[in-house]
C-alpha atoms as an extended CHARMM CRD file, in Angstrom:
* protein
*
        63  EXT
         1         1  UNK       CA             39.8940000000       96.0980000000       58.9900000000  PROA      1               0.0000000000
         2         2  UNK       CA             40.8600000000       92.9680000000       60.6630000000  PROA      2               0.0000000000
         3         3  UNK       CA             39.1510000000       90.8720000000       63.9970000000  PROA      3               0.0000000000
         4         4  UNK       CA             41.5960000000       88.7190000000       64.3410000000  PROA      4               0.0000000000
         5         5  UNK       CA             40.1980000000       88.4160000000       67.9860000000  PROA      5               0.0000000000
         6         6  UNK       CA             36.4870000000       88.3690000000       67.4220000000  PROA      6               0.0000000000
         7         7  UNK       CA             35.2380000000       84.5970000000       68.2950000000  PROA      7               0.0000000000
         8         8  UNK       CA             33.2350000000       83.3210000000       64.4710000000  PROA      8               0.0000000000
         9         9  UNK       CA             30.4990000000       80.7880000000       65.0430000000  PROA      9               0.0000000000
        10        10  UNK       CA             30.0080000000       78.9380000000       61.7840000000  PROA      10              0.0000000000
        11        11  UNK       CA             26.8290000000       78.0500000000       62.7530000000  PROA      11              0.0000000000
        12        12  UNK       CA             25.7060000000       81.6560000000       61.8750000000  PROA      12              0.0000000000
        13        13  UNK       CA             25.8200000000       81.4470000000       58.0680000000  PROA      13              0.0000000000
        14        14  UNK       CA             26.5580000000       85.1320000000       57.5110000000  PROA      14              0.0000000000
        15        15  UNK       CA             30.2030000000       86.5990000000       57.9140000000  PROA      15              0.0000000000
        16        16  UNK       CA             28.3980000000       89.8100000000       60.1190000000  PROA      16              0.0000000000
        17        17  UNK       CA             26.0420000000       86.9530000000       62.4370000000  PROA      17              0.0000000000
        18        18  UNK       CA             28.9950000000       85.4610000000       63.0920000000  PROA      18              0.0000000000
        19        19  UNK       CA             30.9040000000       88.2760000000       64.6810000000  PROA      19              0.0000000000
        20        20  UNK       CA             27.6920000000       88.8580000000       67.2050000000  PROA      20              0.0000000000
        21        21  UNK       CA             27.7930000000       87.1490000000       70.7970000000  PROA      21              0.0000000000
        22        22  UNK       CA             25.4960000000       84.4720000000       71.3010000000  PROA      22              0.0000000000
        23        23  UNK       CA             23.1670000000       85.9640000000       73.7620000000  PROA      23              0.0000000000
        24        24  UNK       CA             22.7470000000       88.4420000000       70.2570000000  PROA      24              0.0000000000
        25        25  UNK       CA             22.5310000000       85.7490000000       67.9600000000  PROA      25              0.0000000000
        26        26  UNK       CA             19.7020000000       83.6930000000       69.7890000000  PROA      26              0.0000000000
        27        27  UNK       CA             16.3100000000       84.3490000000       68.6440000000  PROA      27              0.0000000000
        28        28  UNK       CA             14.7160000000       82.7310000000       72.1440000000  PROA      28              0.0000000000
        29        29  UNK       CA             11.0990000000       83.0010000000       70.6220000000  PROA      29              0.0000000000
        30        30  UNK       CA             10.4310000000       83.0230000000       66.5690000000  PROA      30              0.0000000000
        31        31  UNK       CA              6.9410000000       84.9640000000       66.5820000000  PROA      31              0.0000000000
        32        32  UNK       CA              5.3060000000       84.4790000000       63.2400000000  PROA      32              0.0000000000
        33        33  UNK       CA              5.0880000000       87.1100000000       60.6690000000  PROA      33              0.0000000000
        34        34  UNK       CA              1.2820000000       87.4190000000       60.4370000000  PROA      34              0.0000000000
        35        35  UNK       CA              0.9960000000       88.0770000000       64.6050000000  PROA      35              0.0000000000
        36        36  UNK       CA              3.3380000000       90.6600000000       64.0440000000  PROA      36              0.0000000000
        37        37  UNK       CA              0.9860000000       92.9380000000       61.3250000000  PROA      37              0.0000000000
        38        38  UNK       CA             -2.4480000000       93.1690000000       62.8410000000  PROA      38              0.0000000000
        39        39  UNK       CA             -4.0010000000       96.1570000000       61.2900000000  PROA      39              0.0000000000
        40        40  UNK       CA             -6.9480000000       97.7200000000       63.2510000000  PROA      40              0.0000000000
        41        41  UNK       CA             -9.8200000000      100.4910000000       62.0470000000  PROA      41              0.0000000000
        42        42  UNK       CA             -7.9020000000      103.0780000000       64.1670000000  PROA      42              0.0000000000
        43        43  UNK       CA             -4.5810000000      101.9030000000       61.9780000000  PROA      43              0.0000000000
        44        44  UNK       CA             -6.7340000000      102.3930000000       58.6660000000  PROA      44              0.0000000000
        45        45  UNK       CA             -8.4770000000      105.1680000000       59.9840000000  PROA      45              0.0000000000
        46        46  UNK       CA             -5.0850000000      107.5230000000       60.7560000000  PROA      46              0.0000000000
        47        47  UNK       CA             -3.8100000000      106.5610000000       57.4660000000  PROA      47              0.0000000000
        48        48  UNK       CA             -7.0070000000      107.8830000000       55.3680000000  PROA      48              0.0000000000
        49        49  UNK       CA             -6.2000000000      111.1600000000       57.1930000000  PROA      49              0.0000000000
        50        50  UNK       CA             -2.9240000000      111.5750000000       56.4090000000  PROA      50              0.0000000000
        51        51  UNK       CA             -3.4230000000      110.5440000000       53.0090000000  PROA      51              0.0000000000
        52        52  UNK       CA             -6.0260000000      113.0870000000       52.3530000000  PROA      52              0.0000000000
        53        53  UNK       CA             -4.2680000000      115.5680000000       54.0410000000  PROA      53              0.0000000000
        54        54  UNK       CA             -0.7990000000      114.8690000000       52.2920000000  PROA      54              0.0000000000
        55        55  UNK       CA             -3.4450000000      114.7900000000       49.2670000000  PROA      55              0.0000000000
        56        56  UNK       CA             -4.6790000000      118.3200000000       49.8640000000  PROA      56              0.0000000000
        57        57  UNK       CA             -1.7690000000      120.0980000000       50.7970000000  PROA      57              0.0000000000
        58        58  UNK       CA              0.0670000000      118.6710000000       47.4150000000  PROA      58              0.0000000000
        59        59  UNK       CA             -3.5360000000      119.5430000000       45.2450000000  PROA      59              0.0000000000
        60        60  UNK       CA             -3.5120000000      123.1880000000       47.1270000000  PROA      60              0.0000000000
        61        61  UNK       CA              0.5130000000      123.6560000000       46.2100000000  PROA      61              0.0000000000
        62        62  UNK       CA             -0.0810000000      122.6900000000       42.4150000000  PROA      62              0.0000000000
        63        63  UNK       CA             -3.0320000000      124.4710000000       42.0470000000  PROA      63              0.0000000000
């Protein structure tokens, strides 16, 4: 498969960036990796329940 007509920006570094328009390609606002994982009680709290109950069901099924 060819794009002969797709406009490359080599500014992109990566042969699939480079086929995205620029309104795509611009990131506007970087937000930091650690704002983006904030992990409440209510977080920790639904997955204890699902691992218990994923945790039963499997124990009741081998049993």
């Amino acid at each position: 498969m060819r794009n002969n007509l797709v406009l490359t920006d080599e500014t992109a570094r990566h042969p699939f960036r480079a086929t995205l328009p620029p309104h795509v390609r611009a990131s506007g606002e970087r937000r930091d990796i650690n704002s983006v994982w904030e992990i409440t009680t209510q977080d920790v709290k639904e997955f204890l329940m699902a691992y218990c109950a994923c945790f039963m069901a499997a124990s009741i099924f081998l049993a």
